[in-house]
C-alpha positions in Angstrom: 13.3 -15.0 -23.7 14.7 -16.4 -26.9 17.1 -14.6 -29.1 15.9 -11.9 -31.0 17.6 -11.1 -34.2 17.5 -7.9 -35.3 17.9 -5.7 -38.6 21.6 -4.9 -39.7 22.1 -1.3 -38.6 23.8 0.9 -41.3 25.5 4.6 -40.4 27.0 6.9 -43.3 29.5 9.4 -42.0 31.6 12.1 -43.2 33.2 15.6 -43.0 31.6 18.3 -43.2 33.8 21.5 -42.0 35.3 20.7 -38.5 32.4 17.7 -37.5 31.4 14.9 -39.1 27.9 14.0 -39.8 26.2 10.9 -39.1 23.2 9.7 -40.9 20.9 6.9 -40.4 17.1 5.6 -40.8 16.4 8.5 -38.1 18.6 11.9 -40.2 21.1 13.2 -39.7 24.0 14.2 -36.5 26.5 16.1 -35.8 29.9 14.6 -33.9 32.8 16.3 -33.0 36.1 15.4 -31.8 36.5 15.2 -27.8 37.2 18.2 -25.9 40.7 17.5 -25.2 41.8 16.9 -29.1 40.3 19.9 -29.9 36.6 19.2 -30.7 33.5 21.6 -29.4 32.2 20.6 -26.0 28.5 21.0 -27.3 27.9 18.4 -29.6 28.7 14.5 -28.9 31.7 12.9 -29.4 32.2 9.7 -30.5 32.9 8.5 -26.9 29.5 10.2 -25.6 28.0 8.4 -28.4 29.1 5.1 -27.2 28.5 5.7 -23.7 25.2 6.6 -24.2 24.7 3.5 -26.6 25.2 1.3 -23.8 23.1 3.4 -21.6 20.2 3.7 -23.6 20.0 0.2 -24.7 20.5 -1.0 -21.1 17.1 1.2 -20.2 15.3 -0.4 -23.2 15.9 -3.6 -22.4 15.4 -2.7 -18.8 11.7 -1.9 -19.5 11.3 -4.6 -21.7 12.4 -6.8 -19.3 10.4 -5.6 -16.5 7.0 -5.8 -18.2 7.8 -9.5 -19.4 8.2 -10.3 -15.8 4.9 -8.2 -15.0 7.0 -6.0 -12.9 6.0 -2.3 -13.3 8.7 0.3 -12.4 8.1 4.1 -12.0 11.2 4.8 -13.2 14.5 3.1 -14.7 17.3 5.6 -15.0 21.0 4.4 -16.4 23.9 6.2 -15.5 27.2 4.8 -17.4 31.0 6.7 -17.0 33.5 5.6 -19.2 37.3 5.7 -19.3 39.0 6.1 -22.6 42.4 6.2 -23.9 43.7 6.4 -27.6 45.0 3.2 -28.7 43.1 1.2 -25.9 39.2 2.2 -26.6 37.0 1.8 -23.2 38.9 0.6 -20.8 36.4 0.9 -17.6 32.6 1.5 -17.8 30.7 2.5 -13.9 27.2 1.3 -15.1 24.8 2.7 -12.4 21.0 1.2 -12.5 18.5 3.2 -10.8 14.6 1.7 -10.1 11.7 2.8 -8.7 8.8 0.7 -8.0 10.5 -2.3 -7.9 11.8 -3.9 -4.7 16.0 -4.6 -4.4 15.2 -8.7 -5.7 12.8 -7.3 -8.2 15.6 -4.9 -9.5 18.3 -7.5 -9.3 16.5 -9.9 -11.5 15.4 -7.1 -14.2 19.5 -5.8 -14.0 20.8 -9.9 -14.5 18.7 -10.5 -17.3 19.8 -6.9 -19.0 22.9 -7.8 -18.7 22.7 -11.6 -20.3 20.1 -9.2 -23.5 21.4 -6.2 -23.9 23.6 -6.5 -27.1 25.1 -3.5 -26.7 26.4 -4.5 -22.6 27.4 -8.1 -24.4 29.7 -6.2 -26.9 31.3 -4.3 -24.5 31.5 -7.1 -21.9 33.4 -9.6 -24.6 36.1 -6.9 -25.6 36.8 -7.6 -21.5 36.2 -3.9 -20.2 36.2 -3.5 -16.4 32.6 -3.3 -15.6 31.5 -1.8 -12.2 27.8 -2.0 -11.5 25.7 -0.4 -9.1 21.7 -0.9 -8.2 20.0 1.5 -6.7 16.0 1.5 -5.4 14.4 4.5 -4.5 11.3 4.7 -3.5 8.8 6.5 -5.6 7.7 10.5 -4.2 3.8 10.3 -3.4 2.4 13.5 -4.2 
């Protein structure tokens, strides 16, 4: 797979009582602080926000991935935890890759190859985070 450039993203944000609010090609979101500065525990925080970047791409790419190699998966789930601290960003990420359908080699290859594409995973990774990774195969329920 060759690189694949893609359109420059562009996010407006600003106050708007207590949150801020996003907005992008897809509306409008609202972000609030972190729980422990104060912020509401029911809407995202920057953090979740970034978190869940990384997540989300990694199951894109995952899929995308997969069906180039003719691989089809049941299921690709993406679990990420990150630790934080003001002043230092992400320090740590726990990235936790879950398949179905796939065999462990099958999964290993798809989860390599995510993590040489994903641009998200490759921002992260050159800012020198700790990076844990886990694969997981489960085998698909037959009803």
């Amino acid at each position: 797979m060759g690189m694949i450039e893609l359109k420059p993203v562009r996010v407006k944000a600003g106050l708007k009582g207590d949150l801020v609010v996003a907005e992008g090609r897809w509306g409008s979101l609202s972000v609030s602080e972190p729980p422990e500065m104060g912020g509401r525990d029911d809407l995202p925080s920057p953090l979740d926000l970034l978190v869940a970047s990384l997540a989300t791409c990694e199951v894109f790419m995952a899929k995308m991935i997969a069906a180039k190699l003719g691989l089809k998966p049941g299921s690709i789930e993406v679990e990420v935890e990150g630790s934080f601290s003001v002043g230092e960003g992400l320090r740590e990420a726990s990235i936790v890759f879950k398949f179905s359908g796939l065999n462990k080699g099958e999964a290993e290859k798809v989860v390599e190859m995510v993590k040489s594409l994903c641009p998200i995973y490759a921002t992260v990774a050159k800012e020198g985070v700790k990076l844990k990774e886990e694969i997981v195969v489960v085998e698909e329920s037959r009803a």
